[in-house]
Phi, psi and omega in degrees: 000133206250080175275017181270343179280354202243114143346139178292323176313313190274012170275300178312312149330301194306307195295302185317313215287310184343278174309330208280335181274343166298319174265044132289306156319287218298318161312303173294308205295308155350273194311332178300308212283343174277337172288328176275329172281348183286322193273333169297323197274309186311320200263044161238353198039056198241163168224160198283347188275347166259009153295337192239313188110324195212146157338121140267158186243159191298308198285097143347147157257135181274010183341105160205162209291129142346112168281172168300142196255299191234181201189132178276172179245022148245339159228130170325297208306307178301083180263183201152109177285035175059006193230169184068208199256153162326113190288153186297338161297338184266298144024253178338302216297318202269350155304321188271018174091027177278136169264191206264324215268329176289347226246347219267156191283000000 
């Protein structure tokens, strides 16, 4: 991938998506490498639970992050995915009479 060709917007994008598909791989990679060890332990005539000592769990969690919705625009850091109640900076932005559409990502 040629990232000289790519926008500062889309670099930052770029930047947000990263951690969240590392860990999303990192999850599936999990769950892979725990299926193979559940089937190497079986065809051997074992469960991977007498091997560890304790319950493993089946279900993975897929958590994954929300992107950012909104960004105040003289500091970076002040994010908001749009969902839940308002941070006190959207608050504010829209108190002094500003709109939520200047604010969007």
């Amino acid at each position: 991938m040629d990232l000289s060709s790519l926008s500062l917007i889309e670099l930052r994008d770029l930047q947000q998506q990263i951690p969240a598909e590392l860990k999303r791989r990192e999850i599936v990679e999990k769950a892979n490498v725990l299926s193979e060890m559940r089937a190497l332990a079986k065809a051997r005539g074992f469960s991977i639970e007498d091997f560890l000592g304790k319950e493993v769990k089946d279900k993975v969690s897929t958590g994954v992050k929300v992107r950012v919705k909104y960004r105040h625009p003289q500091n970076a850091e002040l994010e908001w995915t749009g969902r839940g109640r308002k941070p006190k900076w959207v608050e504010a932005w829209l108190a002094a009479g500003s709109s939520l559409d200047a604010l969007l990502v």
